[in-house]
C-alpha positions in Angstrom: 43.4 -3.1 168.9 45.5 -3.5 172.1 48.2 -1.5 173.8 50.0 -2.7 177.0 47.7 -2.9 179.9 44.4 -2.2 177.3 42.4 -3.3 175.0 40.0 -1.5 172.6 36.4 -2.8 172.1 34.5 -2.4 169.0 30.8 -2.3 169.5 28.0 -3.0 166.7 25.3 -1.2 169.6 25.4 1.2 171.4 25.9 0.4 175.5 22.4 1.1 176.8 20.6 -1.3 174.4 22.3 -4.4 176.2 21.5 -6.1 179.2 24.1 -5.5 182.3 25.2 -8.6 181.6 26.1 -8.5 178.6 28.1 -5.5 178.7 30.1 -7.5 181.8 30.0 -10.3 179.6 32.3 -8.4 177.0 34.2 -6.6 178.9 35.9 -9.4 180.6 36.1 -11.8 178.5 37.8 -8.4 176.5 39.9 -8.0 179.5 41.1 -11.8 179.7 41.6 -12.8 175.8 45.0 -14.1 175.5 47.6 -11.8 173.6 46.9 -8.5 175.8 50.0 -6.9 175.7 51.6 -6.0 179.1 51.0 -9.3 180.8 48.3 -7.5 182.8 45.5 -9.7 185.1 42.1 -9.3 183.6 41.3 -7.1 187.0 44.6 -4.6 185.4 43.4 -4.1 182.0 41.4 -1.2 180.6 39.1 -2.0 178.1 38.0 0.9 175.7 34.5 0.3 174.8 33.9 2.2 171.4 29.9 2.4 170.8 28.4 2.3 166.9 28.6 5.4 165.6 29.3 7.7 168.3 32.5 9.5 168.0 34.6 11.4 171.1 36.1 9.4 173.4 35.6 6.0 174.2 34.2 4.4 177.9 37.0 3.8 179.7 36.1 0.3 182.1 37.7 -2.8 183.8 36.8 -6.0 184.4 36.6 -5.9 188.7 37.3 -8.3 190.8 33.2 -9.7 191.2 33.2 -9.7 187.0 31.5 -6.9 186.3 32.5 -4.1 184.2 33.3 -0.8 186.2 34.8 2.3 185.6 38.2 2.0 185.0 39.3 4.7 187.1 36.3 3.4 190.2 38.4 2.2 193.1 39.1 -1.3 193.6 36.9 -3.5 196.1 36.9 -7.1 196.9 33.8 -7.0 196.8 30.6 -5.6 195.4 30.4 -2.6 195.4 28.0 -0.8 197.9 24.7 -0.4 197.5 25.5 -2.4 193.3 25.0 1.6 192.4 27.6 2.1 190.1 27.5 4.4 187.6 28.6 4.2 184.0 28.6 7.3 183.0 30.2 9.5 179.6 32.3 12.0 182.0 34.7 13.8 180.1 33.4 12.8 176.7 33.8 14.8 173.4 30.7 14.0 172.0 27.9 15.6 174.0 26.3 12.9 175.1 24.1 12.9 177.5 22.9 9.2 178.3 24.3 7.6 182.0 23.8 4.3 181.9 23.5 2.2 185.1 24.9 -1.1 186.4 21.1 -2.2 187.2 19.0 -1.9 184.0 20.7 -1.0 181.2 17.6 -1.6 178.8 
């Protein structure tokens, strides 16, 4: 599903079981597929990343500008970020969940 300026991301997994990779892997090539409404760059879009069966809210993250998947509200850097700490984490989520998962090993 898309709305202007994001696009919704259905997940068979849930985030931590994929390598960092992978979860940058989907969430540009989410953020770049042709058709997102809004005529937004890849960098612009939100992507919401719905997990297999996990209800609340979804993770909210963009494609930034090195093509990794940060959080959409992180600021914006032309560069990695410092110290490639970056958090993923489920801040402000319904469901009680307590897993953080980390830009360096995911698995």
């Amino acid at each position: 599903m898309a709305a202007p300026g994001a696009v919704d991301l259905y997940l068979p997994w849930l985030v931590p079981e994929l390598a960092r990779t992978a979860v940058n892997q989907l969430v540009c090539t989410a953020a770049a597929a042709p058709g997102v409404p809004g005529g937004k760059r890849p960098v612009d879009v939100v992507v919401r990343v719905h997990e297999s069966g996990l209800t609340g809210s979804p993770w909210h993250v963009r494609c930034d500008e090195t093509g990794a998947a940060a959080p959409a509200d992180a600021p914006r850097t032309n560069g990695p970020a410092p110290g490639s700490a970056q958090r993923l984490s489920a801040e402000g989520r319904r469901d009680k969940r307590s897993n953080v998962v980390e830009s360096e090993g995911l698995s």
